[in-house]
VMD Tcl script that draws the C-alpha trace (Angstrom):
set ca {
  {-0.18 36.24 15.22}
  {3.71 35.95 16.27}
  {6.15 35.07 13.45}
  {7.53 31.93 14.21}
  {11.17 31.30 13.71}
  {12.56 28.33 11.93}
  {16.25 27.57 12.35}
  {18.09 25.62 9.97}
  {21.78 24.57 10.61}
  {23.42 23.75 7.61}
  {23.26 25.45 4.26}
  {24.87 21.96 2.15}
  {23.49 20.51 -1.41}
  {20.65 18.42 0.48}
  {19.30 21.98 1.77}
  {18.28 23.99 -1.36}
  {14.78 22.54 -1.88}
  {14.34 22.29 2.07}
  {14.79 25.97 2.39}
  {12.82 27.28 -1.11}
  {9.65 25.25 0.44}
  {10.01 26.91 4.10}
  {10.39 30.86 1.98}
  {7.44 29.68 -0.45}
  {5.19 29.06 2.69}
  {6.64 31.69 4.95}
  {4.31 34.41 3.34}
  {1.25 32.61 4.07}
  {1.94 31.30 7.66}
  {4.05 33.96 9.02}
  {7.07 32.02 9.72}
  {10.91 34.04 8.97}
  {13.38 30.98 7.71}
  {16.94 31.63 9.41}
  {19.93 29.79 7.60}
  {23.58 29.36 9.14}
  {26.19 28.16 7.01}
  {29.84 28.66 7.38}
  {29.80 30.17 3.89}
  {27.27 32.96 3.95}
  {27.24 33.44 0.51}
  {25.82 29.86 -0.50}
  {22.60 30.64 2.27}
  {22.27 34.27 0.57}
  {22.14 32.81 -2.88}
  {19.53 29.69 -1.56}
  {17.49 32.93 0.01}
  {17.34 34.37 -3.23}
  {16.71 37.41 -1.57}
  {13.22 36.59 0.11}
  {12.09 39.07 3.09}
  {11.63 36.48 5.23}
  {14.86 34.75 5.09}
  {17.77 35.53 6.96}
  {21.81 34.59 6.26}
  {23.53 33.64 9.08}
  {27.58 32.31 9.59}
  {28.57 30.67 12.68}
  {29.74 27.34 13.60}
  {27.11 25.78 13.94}
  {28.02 22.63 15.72}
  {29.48 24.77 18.47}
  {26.89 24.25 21.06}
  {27.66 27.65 22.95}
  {27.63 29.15 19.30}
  {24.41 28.15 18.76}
  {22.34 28.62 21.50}
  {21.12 32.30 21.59}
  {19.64 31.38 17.74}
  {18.29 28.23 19.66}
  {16.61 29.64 22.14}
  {14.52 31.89 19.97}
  {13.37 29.57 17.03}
  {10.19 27.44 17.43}
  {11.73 24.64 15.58}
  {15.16 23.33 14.40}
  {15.83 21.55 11.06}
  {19.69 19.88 11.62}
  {21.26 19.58 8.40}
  {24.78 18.97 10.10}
  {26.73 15.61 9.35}
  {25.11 12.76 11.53}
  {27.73 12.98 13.90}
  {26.29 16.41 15.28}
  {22.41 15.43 15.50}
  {22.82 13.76 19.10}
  {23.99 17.25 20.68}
  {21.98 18.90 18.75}
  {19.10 16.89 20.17}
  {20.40 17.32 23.91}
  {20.31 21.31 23.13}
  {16.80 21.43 21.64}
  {15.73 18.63 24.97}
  {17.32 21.60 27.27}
  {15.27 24.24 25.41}
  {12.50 22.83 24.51}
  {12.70 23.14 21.37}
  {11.53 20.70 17.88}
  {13.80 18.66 16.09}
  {13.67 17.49 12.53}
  {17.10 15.53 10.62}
  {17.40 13.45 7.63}
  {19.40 11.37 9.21}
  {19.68 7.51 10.85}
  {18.84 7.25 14.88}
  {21.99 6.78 16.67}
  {21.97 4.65 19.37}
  {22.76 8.22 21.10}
  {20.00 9.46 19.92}
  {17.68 6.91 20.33}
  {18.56 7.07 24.36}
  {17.11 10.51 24.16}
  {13.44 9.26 23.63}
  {12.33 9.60 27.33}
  {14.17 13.02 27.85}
  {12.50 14.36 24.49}
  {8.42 13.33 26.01}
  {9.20 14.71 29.80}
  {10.23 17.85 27.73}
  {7.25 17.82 25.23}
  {9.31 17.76 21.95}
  {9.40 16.01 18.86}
  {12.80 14.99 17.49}
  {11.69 13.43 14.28}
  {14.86 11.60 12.16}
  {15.22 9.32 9.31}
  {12.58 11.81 7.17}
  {14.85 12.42 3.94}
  {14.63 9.81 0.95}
  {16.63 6.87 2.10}
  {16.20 6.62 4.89}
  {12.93 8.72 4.60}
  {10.41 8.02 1.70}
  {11.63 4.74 1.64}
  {9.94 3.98 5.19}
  {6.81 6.31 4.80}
  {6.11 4.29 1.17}
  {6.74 0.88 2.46}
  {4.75 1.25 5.45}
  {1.73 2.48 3.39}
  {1.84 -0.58 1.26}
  {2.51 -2.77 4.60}
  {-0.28 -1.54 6.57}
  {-2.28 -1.52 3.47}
  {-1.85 -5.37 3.13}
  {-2.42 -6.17 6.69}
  {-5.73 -4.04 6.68}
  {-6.48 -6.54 4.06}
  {-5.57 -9.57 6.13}
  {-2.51 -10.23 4.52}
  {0.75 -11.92 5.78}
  {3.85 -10.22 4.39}
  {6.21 -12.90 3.73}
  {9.09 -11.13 1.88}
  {10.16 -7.58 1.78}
  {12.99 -6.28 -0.21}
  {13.75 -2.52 -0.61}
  {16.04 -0.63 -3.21}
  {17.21 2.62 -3.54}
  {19.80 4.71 -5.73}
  {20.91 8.36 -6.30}
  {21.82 8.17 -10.14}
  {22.44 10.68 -13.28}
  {19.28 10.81 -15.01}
  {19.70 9.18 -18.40}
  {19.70 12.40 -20.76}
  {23.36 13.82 -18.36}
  {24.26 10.20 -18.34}
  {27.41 10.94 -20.42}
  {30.23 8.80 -19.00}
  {31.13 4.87 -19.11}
  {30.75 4.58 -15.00}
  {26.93 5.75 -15.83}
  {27.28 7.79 -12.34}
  {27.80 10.79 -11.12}
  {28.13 12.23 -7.40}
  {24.45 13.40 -6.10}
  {25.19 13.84 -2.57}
  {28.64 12.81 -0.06}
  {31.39 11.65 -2.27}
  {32.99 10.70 0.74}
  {29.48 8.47 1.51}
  {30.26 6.75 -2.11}
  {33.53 5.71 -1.45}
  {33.02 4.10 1.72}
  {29.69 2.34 0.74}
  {29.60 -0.64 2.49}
  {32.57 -0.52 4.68}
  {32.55 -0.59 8.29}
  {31.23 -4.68 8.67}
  {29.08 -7.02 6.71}
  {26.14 -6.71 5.11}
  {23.25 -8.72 7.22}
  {19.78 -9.76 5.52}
  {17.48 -12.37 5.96}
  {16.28 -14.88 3.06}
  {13.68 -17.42 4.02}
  {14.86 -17.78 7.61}
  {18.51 -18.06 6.63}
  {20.60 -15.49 8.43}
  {23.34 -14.27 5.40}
  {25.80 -11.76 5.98}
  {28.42 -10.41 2.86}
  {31.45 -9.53 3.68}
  {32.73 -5.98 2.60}
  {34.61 -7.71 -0.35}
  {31.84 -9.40 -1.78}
  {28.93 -6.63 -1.28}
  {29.72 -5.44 -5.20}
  {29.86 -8.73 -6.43}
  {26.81 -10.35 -4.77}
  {23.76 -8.16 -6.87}
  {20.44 -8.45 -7.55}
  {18.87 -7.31 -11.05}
  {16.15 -4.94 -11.24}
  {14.75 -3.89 -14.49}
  {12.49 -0.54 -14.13}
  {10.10 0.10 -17.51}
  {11.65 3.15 -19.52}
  {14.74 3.31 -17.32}
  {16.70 -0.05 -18.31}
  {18.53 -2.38 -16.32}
  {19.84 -1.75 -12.57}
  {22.19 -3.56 -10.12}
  {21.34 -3.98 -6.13}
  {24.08 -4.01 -3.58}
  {22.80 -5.21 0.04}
  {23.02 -2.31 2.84}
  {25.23 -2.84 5.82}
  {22.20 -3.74 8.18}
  {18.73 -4.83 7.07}
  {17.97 -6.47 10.11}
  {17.18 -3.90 12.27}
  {14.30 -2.48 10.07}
  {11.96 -6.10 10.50}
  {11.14 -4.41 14.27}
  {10.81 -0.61 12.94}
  {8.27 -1.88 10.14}
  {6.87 -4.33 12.69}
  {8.40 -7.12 10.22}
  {10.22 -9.21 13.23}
  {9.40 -12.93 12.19}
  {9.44 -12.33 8.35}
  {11.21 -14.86 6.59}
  {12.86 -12.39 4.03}
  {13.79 -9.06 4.85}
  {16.30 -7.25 2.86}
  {17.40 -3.69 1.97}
  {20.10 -2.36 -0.75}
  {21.41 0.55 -3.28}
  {20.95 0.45 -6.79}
  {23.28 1.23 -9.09}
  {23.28 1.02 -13.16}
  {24.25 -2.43 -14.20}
  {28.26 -2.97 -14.66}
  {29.01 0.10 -11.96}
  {28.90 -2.41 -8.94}
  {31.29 -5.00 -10.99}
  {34.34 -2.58 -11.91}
  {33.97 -0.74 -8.16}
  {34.71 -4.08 -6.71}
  {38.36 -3.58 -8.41}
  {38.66 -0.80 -6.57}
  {37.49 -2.36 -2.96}
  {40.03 -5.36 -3.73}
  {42.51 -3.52 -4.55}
  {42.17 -1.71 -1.06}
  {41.66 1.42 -2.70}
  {39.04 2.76 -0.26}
  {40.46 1.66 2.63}
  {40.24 4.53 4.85}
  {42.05 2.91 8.05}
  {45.82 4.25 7.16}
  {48.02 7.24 5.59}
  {49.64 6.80 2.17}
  {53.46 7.69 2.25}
  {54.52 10.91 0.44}
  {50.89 10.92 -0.79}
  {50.54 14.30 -2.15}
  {53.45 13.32 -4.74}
  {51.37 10.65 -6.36}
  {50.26 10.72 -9.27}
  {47.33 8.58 -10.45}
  {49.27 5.89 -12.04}
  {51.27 5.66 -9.14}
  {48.33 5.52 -6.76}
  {46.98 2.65 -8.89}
  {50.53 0.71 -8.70}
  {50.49 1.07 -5.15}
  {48.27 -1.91 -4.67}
  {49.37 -4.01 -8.02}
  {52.06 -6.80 -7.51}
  {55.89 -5.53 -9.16}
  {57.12 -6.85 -11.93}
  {60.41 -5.04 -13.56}
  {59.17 -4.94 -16.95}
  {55.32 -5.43 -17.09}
  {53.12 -2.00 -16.94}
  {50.87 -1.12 -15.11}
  {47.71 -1.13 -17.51}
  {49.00 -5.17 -17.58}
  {48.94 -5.86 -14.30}
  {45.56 -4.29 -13.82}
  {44.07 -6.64 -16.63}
  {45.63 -9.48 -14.77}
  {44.01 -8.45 -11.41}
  {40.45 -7.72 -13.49}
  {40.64 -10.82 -15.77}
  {40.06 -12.89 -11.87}
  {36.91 -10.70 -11.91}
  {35.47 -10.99 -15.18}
  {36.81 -7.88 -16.56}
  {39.02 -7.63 -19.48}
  {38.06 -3.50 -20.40}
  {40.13 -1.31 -18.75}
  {37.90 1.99 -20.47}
  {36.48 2.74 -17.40}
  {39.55 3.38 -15.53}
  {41.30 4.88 -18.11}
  {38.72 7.37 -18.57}
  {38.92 8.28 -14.85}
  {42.88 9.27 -15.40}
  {44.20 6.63 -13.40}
  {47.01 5.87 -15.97}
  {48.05 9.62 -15.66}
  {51.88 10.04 -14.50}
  {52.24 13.73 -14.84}
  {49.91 15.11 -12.69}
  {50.48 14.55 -8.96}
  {46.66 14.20 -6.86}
  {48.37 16.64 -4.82}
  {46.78 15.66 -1.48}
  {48.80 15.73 1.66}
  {48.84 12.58 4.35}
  {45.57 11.09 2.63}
  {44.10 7.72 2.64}
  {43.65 5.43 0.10}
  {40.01 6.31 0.29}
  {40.57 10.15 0.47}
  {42.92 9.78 -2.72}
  {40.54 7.86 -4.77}
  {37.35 10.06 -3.89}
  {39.81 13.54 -4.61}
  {40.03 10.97 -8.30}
  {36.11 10.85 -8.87}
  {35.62 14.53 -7.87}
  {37.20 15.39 -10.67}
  {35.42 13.14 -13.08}
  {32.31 12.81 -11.78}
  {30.98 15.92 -10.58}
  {27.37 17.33 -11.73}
  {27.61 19.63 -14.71}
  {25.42 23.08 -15.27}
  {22.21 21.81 -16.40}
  {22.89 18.29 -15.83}
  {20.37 16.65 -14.08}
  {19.93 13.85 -11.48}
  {18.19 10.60 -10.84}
  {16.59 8.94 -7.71}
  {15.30 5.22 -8.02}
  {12.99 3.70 -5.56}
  {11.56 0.00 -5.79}
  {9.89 -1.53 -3.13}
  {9.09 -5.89 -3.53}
  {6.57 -7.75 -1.57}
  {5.28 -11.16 -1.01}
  {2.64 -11.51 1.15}
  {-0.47 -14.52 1.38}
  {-3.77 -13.06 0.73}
  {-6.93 -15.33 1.44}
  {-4.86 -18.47 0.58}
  {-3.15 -16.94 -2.50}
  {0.58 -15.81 -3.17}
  {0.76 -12.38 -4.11}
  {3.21 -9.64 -5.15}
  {3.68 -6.00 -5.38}
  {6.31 -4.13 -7.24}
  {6.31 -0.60 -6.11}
  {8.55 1.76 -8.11}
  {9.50 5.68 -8.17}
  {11.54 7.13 -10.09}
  {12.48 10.96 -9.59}
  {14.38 14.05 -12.50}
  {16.16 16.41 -10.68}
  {15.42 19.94 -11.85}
  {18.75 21.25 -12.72}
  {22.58 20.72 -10.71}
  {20.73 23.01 -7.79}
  {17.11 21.48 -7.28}
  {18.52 18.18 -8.04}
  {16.01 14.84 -7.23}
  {18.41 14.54 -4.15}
  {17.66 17.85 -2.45}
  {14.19 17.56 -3.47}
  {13.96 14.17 -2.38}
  {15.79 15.25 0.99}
  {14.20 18.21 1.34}
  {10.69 18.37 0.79}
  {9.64 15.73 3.42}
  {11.50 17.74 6.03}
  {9.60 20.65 4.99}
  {6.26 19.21 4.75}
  {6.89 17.97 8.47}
  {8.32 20.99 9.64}
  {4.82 22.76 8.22}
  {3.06 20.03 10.07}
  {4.62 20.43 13.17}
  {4.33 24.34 12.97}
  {0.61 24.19 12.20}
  {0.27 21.25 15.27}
  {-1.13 19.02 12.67}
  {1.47 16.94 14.29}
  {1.90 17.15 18.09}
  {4.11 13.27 18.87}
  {6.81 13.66 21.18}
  {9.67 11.76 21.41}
  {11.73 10.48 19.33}
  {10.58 9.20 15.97}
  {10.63 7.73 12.87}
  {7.96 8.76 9.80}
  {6.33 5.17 9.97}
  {2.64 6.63 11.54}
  {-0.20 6.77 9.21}
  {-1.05 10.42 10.67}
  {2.48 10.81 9.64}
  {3.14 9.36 6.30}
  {-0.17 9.78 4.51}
  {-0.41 13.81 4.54}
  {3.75 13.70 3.32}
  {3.01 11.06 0.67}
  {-0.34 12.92 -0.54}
  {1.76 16.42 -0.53}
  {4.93 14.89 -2.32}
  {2.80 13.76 -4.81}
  {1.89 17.31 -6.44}
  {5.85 17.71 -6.33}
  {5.84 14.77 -8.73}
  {7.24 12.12 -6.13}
  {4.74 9.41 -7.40}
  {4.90 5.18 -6.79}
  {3.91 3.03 -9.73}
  {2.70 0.03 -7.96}
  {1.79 -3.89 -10.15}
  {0.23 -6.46 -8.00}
  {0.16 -10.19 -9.43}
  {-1.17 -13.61 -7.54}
  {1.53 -15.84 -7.97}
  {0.17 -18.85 -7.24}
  {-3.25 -20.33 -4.87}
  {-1.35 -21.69 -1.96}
  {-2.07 -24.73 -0.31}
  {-2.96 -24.81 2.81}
}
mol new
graphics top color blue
foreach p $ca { graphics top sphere $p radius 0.5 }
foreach p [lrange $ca 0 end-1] q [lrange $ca 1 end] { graphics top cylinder $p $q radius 0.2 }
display resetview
């Protein structure tokens, strides 16, 4: 039997568990794992050494680059920012080649579906965690209820990479798990849109942080939901169109979402314009930047001001980031707001050796079931194994991998271009990321017997 060739572009954080799965099955299926990376060392050390992995450094979102590696693998796994996935695609059309990413369908992308059938391939996105898990979980619970004769009448969706509570060692109760740059400018970019019992409602970027639901998750405490930027699209994808709720959001522990509203008020992640003479600021001065000047008041005064308008009147949580510094310049040249403020929260919030992450999954439904109101809270929560094998690159990873197996075994043969939303899609992932440990508590109450 030929050894097939897996390609993998993209070496980054979400990649560790991805590529230990693919080396840990290689033996067995004959496959030989090849990593690029612009830093060779990092896919060396995720190889571990393994004969059949190989380390490779180019730039892999060079198109000409890329190709010769292309053209010999028998799938390609694009762990590239989502900006890259499209051409990408357009290659792996050309060549005829698979294509799994984590990532969102881009309009782009999404124009590809036709070219991806006529050339026999499967381009299979949106099969991390969120979006990923969340899909292949809620779908299993929504075609579970309508195989009951069901009506789903509300659907709400949460998700949040978090510190898991025994590394949770800081007032913010955070620390970065995947794109700081992705944390910063959460929920930028245009309103947040949702439906809520037929009522179109869309939240403006300077509410989002302000306008929260609670979720309380037994033996993990209290959370805080922020909406997504778009929710609505999803009601088609899960075949949800005329349901009269439909919303989707990020958790967060409870009081995070209330003092990173100071920041988004402030305009501190504004991302849209240059800072002048910004690598001589210092924190302090960073933070005056956007506080009103008054000759004699500091600026630890004016902040409480701006905070007390917001229902804040402790200023720990920013002190303990170092934003009252004045000796230390950031240091970072013809930067953004946002770009200064992230370079902040590096700093302070980066993973620690052995510290360990968190990701938090709740799914809500109301549906009618025989002429009775029901609900189902579906729940998952997820340790990381250390700062390599975190939840997030487990999380990520593994349901690429399991579909990458299934598409090298043709235990999947779709074309196109897809979502994981397919029962011959979602149920052998699910049953598989179960033995990792990826398991959904679900509850199911009847409200109510409905009248009609």
């Amino acid at each position: 039997m030929d050894m097939k060739k897996v390609l993998i572009l993209g070496a980054g954080l979400s990649a560790s568990s991805l590529i230990r799965y693919l080396l840990e099955k290689s033996t067995d299926f004959n496959w030989q794992i090849r990593v690029v990376d612009s830093k060779i060392d990092v896919v060396r050390r995720k190889m571990a050494g393994h004969p059949n992995g190989v380390a490779l450094s180019f730039n892999a979102t060079d198109s000409e680059a890329r190709r010769s590696e292309m053209e010999q693998a028998d799938l390609i796994i694009s762990m590239l920012p989502a900006r890259f996935h499209a051409e990408v695609a357009k290659d792996c059309i050309a060549l005829k080649k698979h294509l799994i990413t984590p990532s969102y369908i881009s309009p782009e992308m999404n124009a590809l579906d036709a070219e991806a059938k006529a050339a026999g391939i499967l381009i299979m996105n949106e099969i991390g965690v969120d979006p990923g898990i969340d899909h292949m979980s809620a779908m299993q619970i929504i075609d579970s209820i309508r195989a009951r004769g069901g009506d789903i009448t509300s659907f709400k969706s949460y998700c949040g990479g978090l510190i898991a509570p025994e590394s949770d060692n800081n007032p913010w109760n955070y620390k970065f798990t995947w794109n700081p740059r992705n944390v910063v400018l959460a929920g930028s970019g245009g309103a947040a849109q949702y439906i809520d019992r037929h009522e179109y409602k869309y939240i403006p970027y300077s509410h989002i942080f302000s306008r929260l639901d609670a979720i309380e998750i037994d033996g993990f405490g209290s959370f805080d939901g922020y909406a997504n930027r778009d929710s609505l699209s999803y009601r088609s994808v899960y075949g949800l169109e005329n349901i009269p709720t439909f919303y989707r959001g990020t958790l967060r522990r409870s009081g995070y979402c209330q003092y990173w509203n100071i920041f988004v008020n402030l305009g501190m992640t504004d991302d849209t314009y240059k800072m002048q003479d910004s690598e001589s600021l210092t924190p302090r001065n960073f933070l005056n930047a956007f506080l009103p000047y008054y000759v004699s008041v500091p600026v630890e005064d004016k902040l409480r001001k701006f905070c007390k308008d917001y229902g804040i009147t402790d200023l720990e949580r920013f002190e303990w980031l170092g934003l009252f510094d004045n000796e230390h310049p950031i240091g970072l040249p013809n930067a953004s707001p946002a770009e200064l403020l992230e370079h902040i929260l590096l700093d302070k919030w980066q993973l620690q050796p052995h510290d360990r992450d968190m990701i938090v999954m709740v799914h809500q439904f109301e549906y009618l079931l025989h002429g009775k109101e029901m609900t189902i809270e579906s729940s998952m929560v997820n340790i990381g194994e250390d700062e390599t094998f975190t939840s997030m690159s487990n999380l990520v990873g593994l349901p690429i991998a399991i579909c990458a197996k299934m598409i090298l075994t043709e235990k999947l043969t779709d074309t196109g271009v897809c979502v994981p939303i397919a029962p011959h899609v979602y149920n052998p992932i699910l049953d598989e990321l179960a033995d990792y440990g990826v398991k959904f508590i679900e509850q199911e109450r009847t409200l109510s017997t409905a009248n009609h």
